[in-house]
C-alpha positions in Angstrom: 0.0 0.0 0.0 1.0 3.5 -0.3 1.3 6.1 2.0 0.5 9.6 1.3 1.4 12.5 3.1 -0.9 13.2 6.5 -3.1 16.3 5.8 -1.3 19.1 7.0 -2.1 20.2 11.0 -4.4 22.4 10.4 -4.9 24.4 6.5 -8.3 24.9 4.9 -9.4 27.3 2.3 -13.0 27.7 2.9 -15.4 29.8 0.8 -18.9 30.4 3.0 -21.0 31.0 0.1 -19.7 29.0 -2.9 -17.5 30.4 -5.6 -17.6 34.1 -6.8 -18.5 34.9 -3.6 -15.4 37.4 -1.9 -14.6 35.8 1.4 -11.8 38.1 4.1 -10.8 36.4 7.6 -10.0 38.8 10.2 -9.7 37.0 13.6 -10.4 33.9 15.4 -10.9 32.2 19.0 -10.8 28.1 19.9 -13.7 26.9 22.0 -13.0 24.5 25.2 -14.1 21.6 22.8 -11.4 22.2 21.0 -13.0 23.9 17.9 -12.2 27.0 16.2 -14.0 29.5 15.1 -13.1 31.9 12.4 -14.9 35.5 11.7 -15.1 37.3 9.1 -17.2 38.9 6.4 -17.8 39.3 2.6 -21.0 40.0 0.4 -24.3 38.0 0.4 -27.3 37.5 -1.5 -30.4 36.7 1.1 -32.2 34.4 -0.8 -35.4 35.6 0.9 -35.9 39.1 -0.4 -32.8 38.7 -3.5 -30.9 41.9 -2.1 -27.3 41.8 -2.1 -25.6 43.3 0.7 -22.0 44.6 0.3 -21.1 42.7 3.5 -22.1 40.6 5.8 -20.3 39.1 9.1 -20.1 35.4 9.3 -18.7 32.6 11.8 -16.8 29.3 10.3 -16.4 26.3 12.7 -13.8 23.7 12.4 -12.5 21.0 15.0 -9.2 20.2 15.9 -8.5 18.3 12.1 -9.6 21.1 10.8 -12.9 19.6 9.2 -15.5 22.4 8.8 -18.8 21.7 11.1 -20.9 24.5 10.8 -21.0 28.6 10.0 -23.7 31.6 10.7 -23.6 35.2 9.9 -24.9 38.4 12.0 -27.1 39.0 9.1 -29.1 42.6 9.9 -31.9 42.9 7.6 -31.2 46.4 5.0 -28.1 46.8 6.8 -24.6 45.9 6.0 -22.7 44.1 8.5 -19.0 44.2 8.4 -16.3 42.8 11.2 -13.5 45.2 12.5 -10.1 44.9 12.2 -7.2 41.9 12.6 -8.2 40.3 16.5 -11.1 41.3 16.9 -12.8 39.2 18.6 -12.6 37.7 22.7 -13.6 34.6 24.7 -15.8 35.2 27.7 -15.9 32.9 30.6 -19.5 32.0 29.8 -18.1 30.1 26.6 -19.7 32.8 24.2 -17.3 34.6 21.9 -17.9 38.4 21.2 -16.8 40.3 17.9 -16.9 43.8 17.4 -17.3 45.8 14.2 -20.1 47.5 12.5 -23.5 48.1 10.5 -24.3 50.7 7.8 -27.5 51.4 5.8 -26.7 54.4 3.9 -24.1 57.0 3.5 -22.7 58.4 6.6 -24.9 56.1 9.0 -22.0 53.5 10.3 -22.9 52.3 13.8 -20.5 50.5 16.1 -21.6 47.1 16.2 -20.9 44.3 19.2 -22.2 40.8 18.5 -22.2 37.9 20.5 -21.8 34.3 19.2 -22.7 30.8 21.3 -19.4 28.6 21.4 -20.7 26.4 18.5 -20.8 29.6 16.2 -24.8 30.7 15.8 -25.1 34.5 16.4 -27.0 34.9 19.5 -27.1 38.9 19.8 -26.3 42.2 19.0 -26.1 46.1 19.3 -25.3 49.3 17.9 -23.7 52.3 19.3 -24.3 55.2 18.1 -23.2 57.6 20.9 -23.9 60.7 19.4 -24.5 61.6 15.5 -22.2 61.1 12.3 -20.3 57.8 11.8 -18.8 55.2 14.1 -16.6 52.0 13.3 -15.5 50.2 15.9 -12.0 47.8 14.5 -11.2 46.1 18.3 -12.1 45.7 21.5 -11.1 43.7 24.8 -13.3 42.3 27.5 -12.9 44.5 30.8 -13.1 43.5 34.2 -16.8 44.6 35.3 -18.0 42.1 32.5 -18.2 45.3 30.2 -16.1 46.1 27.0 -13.6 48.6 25.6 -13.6 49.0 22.1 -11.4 51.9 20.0 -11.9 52.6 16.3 -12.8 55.7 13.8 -15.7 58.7 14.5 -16.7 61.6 12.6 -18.5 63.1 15.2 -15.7 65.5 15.9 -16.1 66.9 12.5 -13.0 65.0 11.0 -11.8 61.4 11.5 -10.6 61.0 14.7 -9.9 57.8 17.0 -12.2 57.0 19.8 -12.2 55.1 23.0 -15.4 53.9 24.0 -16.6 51.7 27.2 -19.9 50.3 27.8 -20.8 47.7 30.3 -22.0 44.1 29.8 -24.8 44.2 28.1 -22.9 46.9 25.5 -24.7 50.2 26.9 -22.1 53.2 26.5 -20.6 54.6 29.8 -18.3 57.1 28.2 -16.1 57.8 25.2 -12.8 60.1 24.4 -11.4 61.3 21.2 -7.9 61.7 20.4 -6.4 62.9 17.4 -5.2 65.9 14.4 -7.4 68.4 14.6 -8.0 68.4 11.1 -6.7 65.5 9.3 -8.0 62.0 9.1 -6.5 59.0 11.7 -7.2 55.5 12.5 -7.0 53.2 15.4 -7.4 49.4 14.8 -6.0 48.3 18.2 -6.5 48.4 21.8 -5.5 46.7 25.4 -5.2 46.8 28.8 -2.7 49.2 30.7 -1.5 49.3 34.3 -3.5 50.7 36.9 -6.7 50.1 34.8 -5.7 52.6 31.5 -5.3 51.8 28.3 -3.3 51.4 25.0 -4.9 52.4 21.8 -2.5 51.8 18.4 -3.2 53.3 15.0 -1.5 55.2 12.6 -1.6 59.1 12.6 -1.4 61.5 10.0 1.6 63.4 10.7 2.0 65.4 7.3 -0.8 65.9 4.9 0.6 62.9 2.9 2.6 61.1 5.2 1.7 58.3 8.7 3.6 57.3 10.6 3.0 54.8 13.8 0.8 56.3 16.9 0.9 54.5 20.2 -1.6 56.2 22.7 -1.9 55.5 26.7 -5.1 57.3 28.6 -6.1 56.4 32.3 -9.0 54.3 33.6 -11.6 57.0 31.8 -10.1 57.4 28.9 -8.3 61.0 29.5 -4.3 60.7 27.6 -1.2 60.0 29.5 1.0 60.3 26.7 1.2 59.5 22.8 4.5 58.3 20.9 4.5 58.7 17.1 7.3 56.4 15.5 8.5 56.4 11.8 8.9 58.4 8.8 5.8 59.8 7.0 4.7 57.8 3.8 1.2 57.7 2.4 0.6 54.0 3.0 1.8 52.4 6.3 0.7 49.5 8.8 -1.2 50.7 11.9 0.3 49.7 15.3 -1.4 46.7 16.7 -0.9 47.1 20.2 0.1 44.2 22.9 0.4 44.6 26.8 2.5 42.0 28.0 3.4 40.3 31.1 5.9 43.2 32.5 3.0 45.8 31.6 4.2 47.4 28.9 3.5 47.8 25.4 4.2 45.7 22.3 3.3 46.8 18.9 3.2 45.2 15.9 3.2 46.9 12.2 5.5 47.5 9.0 8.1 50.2 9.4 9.1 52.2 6.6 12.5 51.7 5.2 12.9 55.0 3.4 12.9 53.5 0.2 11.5 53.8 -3.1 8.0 52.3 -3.5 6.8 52.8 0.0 9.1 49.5 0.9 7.9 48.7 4.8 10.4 45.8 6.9 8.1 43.4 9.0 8.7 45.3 12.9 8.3 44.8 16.1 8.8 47.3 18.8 8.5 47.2 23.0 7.7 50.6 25.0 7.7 51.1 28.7 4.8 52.2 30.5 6.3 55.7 30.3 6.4 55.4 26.7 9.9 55.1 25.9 11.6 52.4 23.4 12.6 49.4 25.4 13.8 47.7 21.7 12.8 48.1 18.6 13.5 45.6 15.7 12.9 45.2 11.6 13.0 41.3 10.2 14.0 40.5 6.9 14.3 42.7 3.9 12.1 45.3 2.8 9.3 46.1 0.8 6.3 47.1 -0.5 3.2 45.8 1.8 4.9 44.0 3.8 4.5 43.8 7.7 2.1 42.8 10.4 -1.2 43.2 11.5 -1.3 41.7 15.0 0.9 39.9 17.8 -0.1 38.1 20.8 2.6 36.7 23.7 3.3 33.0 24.5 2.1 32.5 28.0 4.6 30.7 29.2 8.0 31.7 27.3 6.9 35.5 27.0 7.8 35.0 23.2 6.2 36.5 21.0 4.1 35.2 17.9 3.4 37.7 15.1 1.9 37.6 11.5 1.2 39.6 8.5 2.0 39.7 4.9 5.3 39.6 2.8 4.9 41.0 -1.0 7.1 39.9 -3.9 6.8 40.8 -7.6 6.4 37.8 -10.4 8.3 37.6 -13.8 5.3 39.9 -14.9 6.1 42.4 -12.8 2.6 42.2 -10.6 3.0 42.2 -7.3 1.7 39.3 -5.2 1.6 38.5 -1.2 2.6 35.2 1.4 1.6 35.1 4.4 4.5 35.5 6.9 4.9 34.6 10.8 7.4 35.3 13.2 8.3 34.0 16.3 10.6 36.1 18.5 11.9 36.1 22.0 10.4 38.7 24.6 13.9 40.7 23.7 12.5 40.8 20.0 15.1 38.9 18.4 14.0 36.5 15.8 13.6 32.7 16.4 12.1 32.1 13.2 10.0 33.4 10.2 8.5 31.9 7.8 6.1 32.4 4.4 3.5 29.8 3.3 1.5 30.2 0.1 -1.5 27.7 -0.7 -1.5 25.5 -3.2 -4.1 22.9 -4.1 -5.9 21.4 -7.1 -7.5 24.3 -8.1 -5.2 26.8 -7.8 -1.1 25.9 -7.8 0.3 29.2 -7.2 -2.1 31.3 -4.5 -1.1 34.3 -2.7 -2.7 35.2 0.4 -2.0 37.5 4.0 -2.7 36.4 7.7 -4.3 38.6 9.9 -4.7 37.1 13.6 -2.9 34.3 15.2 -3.3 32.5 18.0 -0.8 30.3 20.2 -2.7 26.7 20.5 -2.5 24.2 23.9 -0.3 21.9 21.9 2.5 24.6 22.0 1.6 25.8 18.4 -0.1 28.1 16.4 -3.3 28.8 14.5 -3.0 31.6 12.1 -6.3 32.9 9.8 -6.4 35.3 6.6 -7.6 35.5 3.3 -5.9 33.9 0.1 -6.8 35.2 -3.5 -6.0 34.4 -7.0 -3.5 32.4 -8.5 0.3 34.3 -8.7 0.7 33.7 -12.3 -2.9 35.2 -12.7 -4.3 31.9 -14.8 -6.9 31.3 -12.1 -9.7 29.1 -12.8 -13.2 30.0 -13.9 -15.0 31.2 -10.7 -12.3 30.7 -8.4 -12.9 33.6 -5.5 -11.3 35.2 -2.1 -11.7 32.7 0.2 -10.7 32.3 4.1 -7.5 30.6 5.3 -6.5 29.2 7.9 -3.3 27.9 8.8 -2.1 25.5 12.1 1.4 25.0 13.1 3.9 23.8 15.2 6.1 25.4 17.7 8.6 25.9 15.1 6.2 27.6 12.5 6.1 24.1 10.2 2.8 22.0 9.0 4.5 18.7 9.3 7.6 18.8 12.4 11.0 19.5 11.0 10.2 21.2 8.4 12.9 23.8 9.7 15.8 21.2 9.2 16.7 21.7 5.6 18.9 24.0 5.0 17.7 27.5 3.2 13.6 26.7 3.5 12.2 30.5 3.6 8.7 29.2 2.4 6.1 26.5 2.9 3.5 25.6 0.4 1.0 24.3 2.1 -2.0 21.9 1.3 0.0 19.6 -0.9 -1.7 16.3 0.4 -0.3 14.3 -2.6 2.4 15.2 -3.4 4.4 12.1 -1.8 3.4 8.7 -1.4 5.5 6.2 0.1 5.7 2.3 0.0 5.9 0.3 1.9 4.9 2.6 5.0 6.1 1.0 7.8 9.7 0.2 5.9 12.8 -1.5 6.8 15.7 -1.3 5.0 14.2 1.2 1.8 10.9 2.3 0.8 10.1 3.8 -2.3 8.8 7.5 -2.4 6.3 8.9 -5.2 6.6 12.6 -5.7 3.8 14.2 -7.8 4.0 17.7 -8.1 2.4 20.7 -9.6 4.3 21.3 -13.3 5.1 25.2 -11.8 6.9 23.3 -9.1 9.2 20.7 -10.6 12.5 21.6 -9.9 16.2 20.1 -10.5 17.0 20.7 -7.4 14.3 18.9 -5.5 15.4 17.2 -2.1 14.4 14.6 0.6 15.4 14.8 4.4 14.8 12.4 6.8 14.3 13.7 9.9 14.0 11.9 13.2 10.7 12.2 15.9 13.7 14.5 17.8 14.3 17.1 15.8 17.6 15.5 13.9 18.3 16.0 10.3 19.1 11.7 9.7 19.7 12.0 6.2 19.3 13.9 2.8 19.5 13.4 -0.8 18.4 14.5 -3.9 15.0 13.7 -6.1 13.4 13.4 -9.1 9.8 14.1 -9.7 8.5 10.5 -10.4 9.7 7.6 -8.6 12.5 7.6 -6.2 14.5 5.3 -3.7 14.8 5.7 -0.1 17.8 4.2 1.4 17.1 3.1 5.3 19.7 1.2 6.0 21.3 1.6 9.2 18.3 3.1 10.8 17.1 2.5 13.7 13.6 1.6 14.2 11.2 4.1 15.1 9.8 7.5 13.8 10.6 9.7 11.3 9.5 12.8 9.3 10.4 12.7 5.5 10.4 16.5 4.2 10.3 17.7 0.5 11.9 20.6 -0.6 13.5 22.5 -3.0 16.4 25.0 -2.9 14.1 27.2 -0.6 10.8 26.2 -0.1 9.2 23.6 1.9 6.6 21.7 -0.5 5.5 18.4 1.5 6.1 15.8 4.6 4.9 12.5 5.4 5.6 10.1 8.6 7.6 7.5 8.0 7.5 4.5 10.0 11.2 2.2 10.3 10.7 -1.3 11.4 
């Protein structure tokens, strides 16, 4: 018999409404059964009346294989629904999972919108806040301690766009809000969490020239009144907004893209810690820069303090047309980098997908479960009705769909969702087993590779393939475990477990 490579931990691409239908994945939160539950939003026809709505907010449930059990959507009748930003949604100790965002029906009418969902993903309420006139978007909130929330995002109600702090209590009734921002140019805040002594930190970008944002990092006290605000980068017209972290210590992680200075609005993937004062405890850039590139949110590991970060990295193909992977990083609570890696989706439809991740999650098995969007194919030869659709991604501790995957030397990429593209027989082997690869024709290489890698961690052995039939050697092996990796010269492409009697 033949043995193909296990599905992948965790990777789905998962359209809600069938194809054509634009699908976007913004943040996501595991039950205490063990499912997940992804949110996001995209538009829908309501079969009922045939409207189509520009947007609607919608809940995806998979379990722990990822298999998809079930989906709903806060579905407002003549009003658009849409979800806020990257992690934007919390557990509560109830089991329900809350979501903030918004609903518009018309031209200057956005409300901010809080819904609640049951642990097995039906929507089970919702309001809107509207505190005073003009237009509201809430893009993230965090539970509080009275049971309440505290949500920050965009107003008009000051006569420009400004950021806003709002708090309401548990049942989502406003207690107060605060503004914060230019006086009379437009700013944005997509983040927000818990400070010392019951404050808080908002992140956003700010518009520091008429053309130009930079980075704003805000702290306010219990009511919302400001402490101080730190501004951070050079001015360009399109830049990452600061998602915000409090860690451990207190202080303040955020996450974003930092402008390099260079041509084409080139950002480095960055990561930077501030005291509770507000000054730069580090600050660090990963990789090389360019354009689009960056993160959109970060959450801490509980029990290393590391941190777990992901976003987008952009490339250009041979025509010249830009294209994104998804990118995580893992660093230490110092900020230095433990690893980073890309993963781009691949499947029988589509062989060359790009996509982004915007909210990740550390997982009880030491891992991680990242969600985003993924598009069209690369090359742009996508297939008749092929649309957006939501991604989700799980890892290991090490960033890989299959362990080891971080033992070849030079991998900077993972395709993932490759299920066949290695077969081997006989599976449990002794002595050699023979290996099947079958690969996309965009991905056969001359310089395809094999690495055996033990249940430890070890890099056993390597050698180089063929696409076709190949040879495994064994001998001198000892029985036991192993993880048998694809590759190329720098990209991950498969794994299966391999089984020495």
């Amino acid at each position: 018999m033949c043995s193909p490579a296990p599905a992948q931990d965790f990777n789905v691409r998962h359209d809600l409404f069938g194809w054509q239908q634009a699908r976007a994945a913004y943040s996501a939160e595991q039950t205490a059964a063990g499912d997940l539950l992804v949110f996001g939003n995209g538009p829908w026809l309501d079969s009922a009346t045939m409207l189509t709505y520009s947007s609607v907010c919608s809940v995806e449930r998979f379990d722990a294989s990822g298999d998809f059990l079930a989906q709903d959507t806060a579905f407002l009748d003549l009003q658009a629904s849409y979800i806020g930003w990257s992690n934007c949604s919390t557990s509560l100790p109830d089991g329900r999972v809350v979501v903030s965002g918004g609903v518009t029906d018309g031209p200057d009418t956005n409300r901010a919108s809080i819904y609640w969902f049951s642990s097995t993903g039906m929507l089970v309420h919702s309001v809107q806040l509207l505190p005073i006139s003009r237009s509201w978007i809430a893009y993230q909130h965090k539970n509080t301690s009275d049971g309440g929330f505290i949500l920050t995002g965009v107003t008009s109600a000051t006569g420009v766009q400004d950021i806003f702090l709002l708090k309401t209590d548990s049942l989502g009734n406003v207690q107060w809000w605060q503004t914060y921002g230019h006086p009379t140019r437009s700013d944005i805040a997509t983040s927000v969490d818990h400070a010392p002594d019951g404050g808080y930190y908002i992140g956003g970008d700010y518009l520091a020239t008429p053309d130009g944002k930079v980075q704003w990092i805000v702290r306010t006290d219990s009511v919302g009144n400001l402490i101080w605000q730190v501004w951070d980068g050079q001015p360009v017209e399109a830049t990452f907004s600061a998602a915000v972290l409090a860690t451990f210590d207190g202080n303040v992680v955020y996450a974003a893209g930092k402008y390099s200075g260079g041509s084409d609005q080139e950002h480095w993937p960055h990561l930077a810690k501030l005291d509770t004062a507000g000054n730069t405890i580090w600050d660090q850039t990963y990789g090389t820069a360019f354009y689009g590139t960056g993160f959109f949110s970060v959450a801490e590991i509980t029990d290393s303090h590391d941190l777990i970060a992901c976003g987008q990295r952009y490339y250009v193909n041979n025509l010249n047309i830009p294209y994104s992977k998804g990118i995580l990083l893992r660093a230490n609570s110092q900020g230095d980098s433990l690893w980073m890696r890309e993963y781009a989706y691949f499947d029988s439809t589509v062989t060359d997908c790009e996509g982004t991740l915007r909210d990740v999650q550390p997982t009880p098995d030491g891992g991680f479960v990242a969600v985003g969007t993924t598009y069209g194919a690369i090359n742009g030869n996508n297939p008749p009705g092929l649309s957006q659709d939501v991604w989700v991604v799980k890892v290991d501790s090490m960033g890989c769909l299959v362990p080891g995957c971080n033992i070849p030397l030079g991998i900077t990429t993972q395709i993932t969702n490759l299920k066949g593209a290695l077969c081997v027989a006989p599976n449990p082997a002794h002595g050699q087993c023979t290996v099947q690869v079958e690969l996309p024709e965009t991905l056969r290489s001359a310089h395809l590779r094999f690495a055996v890698v033990s249940a430890q961690g070890r890099l056993i052995r390597e050698q180089k393939v063929a696409h076709g039939s190949n040879t495994l050697d064994l001998s001198g092996l000892a029985p036991g475990l192993y993880h048998l990796h694809l590759a190329n010269s720098d990209t991950w492409l498969a794994g299966a477990k391999l089984i020495i009697e």
